[in-house]
N, C-alpha and C positions, 0 to 999 in steps of 0.2 A: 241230751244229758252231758256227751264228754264236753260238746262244743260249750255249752251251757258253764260246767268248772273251771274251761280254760278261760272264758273270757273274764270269769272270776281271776284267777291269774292272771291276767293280762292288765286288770285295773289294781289289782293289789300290785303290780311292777308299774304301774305308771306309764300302762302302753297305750300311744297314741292310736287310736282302733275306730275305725268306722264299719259298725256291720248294716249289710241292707237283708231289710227282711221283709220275704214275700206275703202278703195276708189272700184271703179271699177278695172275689173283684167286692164290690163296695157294693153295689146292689145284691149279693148274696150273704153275705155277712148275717141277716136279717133271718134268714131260712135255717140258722145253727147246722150246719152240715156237721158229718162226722169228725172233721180235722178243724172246727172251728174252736179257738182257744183265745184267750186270754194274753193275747199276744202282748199288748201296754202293758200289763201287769210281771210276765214273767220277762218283761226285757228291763222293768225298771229295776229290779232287781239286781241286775249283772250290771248294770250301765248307770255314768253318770249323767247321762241327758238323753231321753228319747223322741222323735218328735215322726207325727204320722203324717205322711200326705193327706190333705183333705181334699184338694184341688189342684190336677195336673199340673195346672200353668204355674204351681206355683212351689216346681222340683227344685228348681236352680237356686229359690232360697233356702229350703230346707236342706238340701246339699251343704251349701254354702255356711249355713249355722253349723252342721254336723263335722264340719272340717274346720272350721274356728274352736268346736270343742274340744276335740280331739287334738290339736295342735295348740291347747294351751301349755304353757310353759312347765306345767309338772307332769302333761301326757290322761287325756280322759278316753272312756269309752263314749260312742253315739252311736246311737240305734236309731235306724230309718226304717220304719214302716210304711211299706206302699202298697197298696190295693192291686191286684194283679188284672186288673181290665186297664189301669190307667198303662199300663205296656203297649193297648192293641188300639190306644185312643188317639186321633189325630186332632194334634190342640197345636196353639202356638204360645212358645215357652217365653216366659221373660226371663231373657239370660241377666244375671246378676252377675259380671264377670270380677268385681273387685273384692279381694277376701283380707279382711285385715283380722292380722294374727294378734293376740295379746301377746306384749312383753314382758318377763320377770319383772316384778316390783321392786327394785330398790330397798336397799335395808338400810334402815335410820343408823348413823353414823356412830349416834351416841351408843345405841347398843353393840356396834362392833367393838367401840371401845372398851364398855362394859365385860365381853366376853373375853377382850384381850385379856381383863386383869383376873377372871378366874384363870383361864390356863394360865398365867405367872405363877398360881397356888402351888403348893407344894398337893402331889397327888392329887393333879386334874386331866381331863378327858376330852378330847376333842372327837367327838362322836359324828362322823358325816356318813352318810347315804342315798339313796334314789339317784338321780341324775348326775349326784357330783360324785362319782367313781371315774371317773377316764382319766387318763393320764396326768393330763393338764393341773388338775383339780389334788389329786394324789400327790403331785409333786407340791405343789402349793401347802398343801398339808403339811408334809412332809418339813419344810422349810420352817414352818412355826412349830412345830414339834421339835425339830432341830433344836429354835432358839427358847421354849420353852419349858422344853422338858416334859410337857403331858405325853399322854397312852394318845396312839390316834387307834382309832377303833369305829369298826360299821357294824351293821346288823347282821343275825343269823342267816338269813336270805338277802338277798341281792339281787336285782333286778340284771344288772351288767357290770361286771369289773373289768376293768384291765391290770393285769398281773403277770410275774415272771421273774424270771432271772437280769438284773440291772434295775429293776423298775421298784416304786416305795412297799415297803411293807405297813399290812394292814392287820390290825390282830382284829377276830371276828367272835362276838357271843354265843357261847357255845348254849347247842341246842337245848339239852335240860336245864331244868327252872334253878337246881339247887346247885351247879358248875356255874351255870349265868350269873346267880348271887354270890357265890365267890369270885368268878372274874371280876364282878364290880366292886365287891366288897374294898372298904377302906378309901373307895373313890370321893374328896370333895368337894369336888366341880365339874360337872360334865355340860359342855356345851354342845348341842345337837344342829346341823348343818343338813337338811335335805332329809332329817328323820326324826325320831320323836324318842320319848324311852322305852328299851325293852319290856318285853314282857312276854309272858309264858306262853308258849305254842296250848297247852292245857292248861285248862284249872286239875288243882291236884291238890289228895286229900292233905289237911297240913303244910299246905307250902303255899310259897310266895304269888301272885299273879304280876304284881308291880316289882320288878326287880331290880332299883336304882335304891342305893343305901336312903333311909329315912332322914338320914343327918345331910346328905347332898344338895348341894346348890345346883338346881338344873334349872337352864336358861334353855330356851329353840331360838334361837338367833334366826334361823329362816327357813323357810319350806321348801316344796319343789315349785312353788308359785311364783318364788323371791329367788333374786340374782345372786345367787350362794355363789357365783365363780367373783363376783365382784366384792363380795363379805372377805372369802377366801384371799384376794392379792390387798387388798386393805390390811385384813389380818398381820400376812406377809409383812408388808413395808412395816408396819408398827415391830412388830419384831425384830427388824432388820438383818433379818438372815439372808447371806450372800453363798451358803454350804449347804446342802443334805448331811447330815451325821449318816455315815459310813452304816451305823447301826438303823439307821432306815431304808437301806439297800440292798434287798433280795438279791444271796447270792445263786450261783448257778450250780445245778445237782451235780452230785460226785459223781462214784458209780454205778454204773449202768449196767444190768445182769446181761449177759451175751450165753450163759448155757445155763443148764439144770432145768430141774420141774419148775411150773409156772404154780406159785403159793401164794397165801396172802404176803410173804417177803419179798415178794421178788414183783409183784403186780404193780404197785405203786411206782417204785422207780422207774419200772422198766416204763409203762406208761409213760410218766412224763418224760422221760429221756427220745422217750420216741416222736411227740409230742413236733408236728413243726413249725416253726416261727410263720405268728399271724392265724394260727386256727382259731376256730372256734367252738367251745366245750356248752355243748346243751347237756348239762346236769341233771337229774332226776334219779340215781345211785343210792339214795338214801342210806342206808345202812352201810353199805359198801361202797361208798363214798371216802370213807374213811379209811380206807385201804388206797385212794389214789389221790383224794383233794392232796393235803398236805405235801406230798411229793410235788402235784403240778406246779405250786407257789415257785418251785425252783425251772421250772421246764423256761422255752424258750418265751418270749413275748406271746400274749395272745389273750383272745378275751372269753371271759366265764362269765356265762348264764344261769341262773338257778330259779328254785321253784318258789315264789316268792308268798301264792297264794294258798299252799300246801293243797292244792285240789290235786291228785297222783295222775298220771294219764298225760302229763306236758310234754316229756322230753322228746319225745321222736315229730311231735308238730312242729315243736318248736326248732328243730332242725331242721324240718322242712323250710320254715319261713327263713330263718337265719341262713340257709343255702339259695334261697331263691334271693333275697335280698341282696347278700354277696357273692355271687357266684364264681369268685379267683380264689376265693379264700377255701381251704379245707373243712370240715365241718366233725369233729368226732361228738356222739350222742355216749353218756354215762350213765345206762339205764337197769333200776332194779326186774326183774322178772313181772314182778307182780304187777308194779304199773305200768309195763311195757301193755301187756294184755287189755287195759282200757281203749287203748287209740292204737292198737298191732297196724291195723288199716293203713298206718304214715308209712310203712314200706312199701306200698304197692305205689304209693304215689309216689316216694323215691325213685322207685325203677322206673313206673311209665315217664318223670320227668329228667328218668338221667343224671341225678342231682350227685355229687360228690364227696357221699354221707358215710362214714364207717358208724357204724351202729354195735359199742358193745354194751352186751346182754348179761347181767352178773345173774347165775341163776344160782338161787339159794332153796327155790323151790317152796317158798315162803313167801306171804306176809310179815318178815320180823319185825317190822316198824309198829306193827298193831299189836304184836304177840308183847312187845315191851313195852307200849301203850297200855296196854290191859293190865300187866302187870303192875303198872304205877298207879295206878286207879284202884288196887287192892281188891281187884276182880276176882278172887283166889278161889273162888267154887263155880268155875269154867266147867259146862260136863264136856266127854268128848265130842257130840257133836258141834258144839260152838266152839272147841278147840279144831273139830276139822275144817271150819271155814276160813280158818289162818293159812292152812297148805296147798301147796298146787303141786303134789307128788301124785294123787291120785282121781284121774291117772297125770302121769308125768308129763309138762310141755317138753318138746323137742326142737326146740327156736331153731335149726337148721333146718329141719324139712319145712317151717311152715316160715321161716326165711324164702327157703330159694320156692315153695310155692307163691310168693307172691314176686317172682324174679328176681329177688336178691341173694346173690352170695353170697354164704354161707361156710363157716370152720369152728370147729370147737379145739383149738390149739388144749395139747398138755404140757409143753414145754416152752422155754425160751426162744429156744429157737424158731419153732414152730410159730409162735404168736409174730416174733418179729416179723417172719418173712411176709406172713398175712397181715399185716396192717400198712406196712410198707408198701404193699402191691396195690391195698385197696387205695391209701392215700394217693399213690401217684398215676391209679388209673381212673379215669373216669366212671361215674356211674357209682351207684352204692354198694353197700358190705355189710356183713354181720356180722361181728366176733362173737361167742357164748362160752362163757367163761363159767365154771362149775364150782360155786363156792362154797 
């Protein structure tokens, strides 16, 4: 089930993902054993290409397809189904060893032009996401915004940004439907680069699902299929911006709390301030997210991961993988309580691998994400017990003891001081951490 949400996740971020998946040997399949399922069915589901072994000898092409999918240029999932006798089978394989990767398509010229002259409009949008978040890409952005004057703007999730203090500013669609439709509101030109138009995390009673003004020209100049770095310095030279505007330049946070109680005023800064150049932020904070996103935009360089597939249960794998992938780099996890408890399990494998994870835990003791869910839905004759499925007070999780049972360190800091000295310690000593913050 968790594995099953995240790789939903994983193809709504446009992660290159190859899963191998073990079936019954092939001459039992026939006999329905008790663990016999529906494997092609529930893997097509999560995945954009699945393909089963039928015949041993013929791994090294299906490999071979499933790492062509997976590595096309917008990033797929592939699901390999293999019969578990073909493991214990001695055959000889035909190695397939040349793998040609597809390349981003090229975007017709005429339409870059096109899109130059909506953003010349007065109140237009240059709306990019998926793959073209890094820096590169950001700046480039940055530069035609400069000389255009559009909003540059991405999506409410995001697969990967890089962001920080020196580096472009990006303003991002806020999460409800009817803040979304006013941030767009009065927009009349948005060009999309690597993402499509917004639209509601929910249908909601009364409101918008499509939430790009009706009077807007929207053009998708290119996908994550097409060479949006190559649309983007095209973009650029038509423009002929040689400057960043000062005003698309994250600057660096003021001050930084060094005493008092640790509050919702003083979490956010101090956070980013603490923040050190080159981390990385696996996201999943939801609600209390909002107490530290916005501070971080100012922290030192580094890049933020978020939950893109809204399946809850990502942030502490997803820090697993992003610590095993870069293992020099620091790893802080921004996790709410409630979806910490889907995938708890990624701390154990923290410790058994060592990994260089500070893990903070905001506990609200809640579900609030569902409880204001609910509420927007006009659910208003909730009895108490479907209101107690919202809580995790009773009884209370204690994310330190069941931290340091699965070997990770463990502190529920109250003050400033306190949290600094603990996160500080945890970042520059090896091996994982938990912060649990009481909010």
């Amino acid at each position: 089930g968790n594995a099953f949400a995240n790789i939903h996740n994983a193809r709504k971020a446009n992660s290159p993902m190859i899963n191998i998946v073990g079936d019954h040997a092939s001459y039992h399949l026939k006999h329905n054993a008790p663990l016999t399922s529906d494997l092609d069915g529930l893997s097509n589901v999560s995945s954009d290409w699945v393909g089963r072994l039928d015949n041993p000898k013929n791994i090294s092409k299906l490999a071979n397809t499933a790492w062509q999918t997976a590595n096309s240029p917008s990033g797929k999932v592939a699901t390999m189904i293999i019969p578990a006798d073909y493991a214990w089978t001695d055959i000889d394989i035909d190695i397939e060893s040349n793998i040609e990767i597809n390349k981003p398509k090229s975007v017709n010229y005429n339409d870059i032009t096109k899109a130059y002259d909506l953003l010349k409009k007065d109140k237009s949008m240059l709306f990019i996401g998926g793959r073209f978040l890094d820096e590169t890409c950001l700046k480039l952005a940055s530069h035609i915004a400069s000389a255009t004057n559009c909003r540059l703007v991405t999506d409410t999730f995001i697969p990967k940004i890089r962001r920080g203090a020196g580096l472009p500013i990006i303003e991002q669609v806020p999460y409800f439907a009817e803040m979304a439709e006013l941030f767009l509101a009065d927009t009349q030109s948005i060009v999309f680069i690597g993402s499509r138009p917004p639209v509601s995390f929910f249908a909601y009673p009364d409101k918008k699902s499509f939430l790009s003004p009706d009077s807007a020209e929207l053009f998708e100049l290119c996908s994550n299929d097409d060479d949006g770095v190559s649309a983007l310095n095209e973009l650029k030279d038509l423009s002929g911006s040689t400057k960043i505007d000062e005003k698309f330049i994250q600057s660096y946070i003021g001050d930084v709390p060094t005493s008092g109680d640790l509050d919702a005023t003083t979490l956010g800064p101090l956070i980013a301030g603490l923040m050190p150049e080159d981390s990385i932020v696996s996201d999943e904070a939801t609600t209390s997210s909002l107490l530290v996103s916005p501070f971080a935009l100012q922290a030192k360089p580094h890049d933020w991961l978020a939950l893109c597939g809204g399946s809850i249960g990502q942030g502490l794998p997803l820090a697993v993988g992003a610590s095993l992938a870069k293992p020099g780099r620091p790893v802080i996890t921004l996790h709410g309580d409630g979806g910490a408890m889907y995938t708890v399990q990624a701390l154990w494998t923290q410790a058994r691998e060592n990994l260089n994870i500070t893990n903070i835990i905001f506990s609200n003791r809640s579900y609030e994400i569902l409880k204001i869910e609910l509420d927007r839905v006009q659910a208003i004759e909730t009895g108490d017990r479907a209101a107690s499925m919202f809580s995790l007070d009773n009884p209370p999780i204690d994310w330190c003891k069941l931290s340091e049972s699965m070997g990770v360190p463990a502190y529920n800091p109250k003050t400033v001081k306190e949290f600094t000295d603990f996160f500080n310690k945890s970042i520059n000593e090896p091996g994982p951490s938990l912060i649990e913050l009481n909010v």
